[in-house]
C-alpha positions, 0 to 999 in steps of 0.5 A, a space after each residue: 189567143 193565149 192572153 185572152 185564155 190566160 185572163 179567162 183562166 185567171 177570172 174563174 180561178 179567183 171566181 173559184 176561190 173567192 166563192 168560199 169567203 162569204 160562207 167562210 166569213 158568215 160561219 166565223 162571224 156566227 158561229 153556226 155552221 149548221 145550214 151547212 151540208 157536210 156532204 158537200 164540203 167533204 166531196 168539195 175538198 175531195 175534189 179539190 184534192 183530186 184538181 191539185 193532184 192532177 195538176 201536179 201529176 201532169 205539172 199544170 201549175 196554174 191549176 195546182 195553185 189554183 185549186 191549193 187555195 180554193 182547197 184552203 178555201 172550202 178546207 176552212 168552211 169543213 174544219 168550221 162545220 166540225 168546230 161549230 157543228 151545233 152553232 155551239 161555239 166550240 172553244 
């Protein structure tokens, strides 16, 4: 049973930090980062930030580096946001 948990955990956590590379990719390639909602990253990050922190508090590894990299993941698509707020690419 803890195999089959192990590769479920797995899937979801490359699902989670792979989710961030279309919009990370698309916001470099234009950049335009216009359609995206500040609000929503911010509170992504914070989120992010609070998982990594709760793994670590109770030493849940997979979950500290799991999120790590989700947290880079969504941290690029907000520092983008900021870079490329106007589609206006900031130089």
């Amino acid at each position: 049973m803890s195999l089959i948990a192990n590769i479920v955990g797995t899937g979801a956590a490359v699902c989670s930090i792979a989710s961030f590379a279309p919009q990370v990719l698309k916001i470099w390639k234009e950049r335009d980062a216009s359609s995206v909602s500040l609000k929503t990253y911010t509170l992504t990050v914070a989120c992010f930030i609070l998982w990594v922190a709760y793994g670590w508090l109770t030493q849940a590894w997979p979950i500290v580096v799991s999120n790590s990299f989700a947290l880079v993941m969504a941290s690029a698509v907000l520092a983008m946001k900021w870079r490329f707020r106007d589609g206006d690419p900031a130089t």
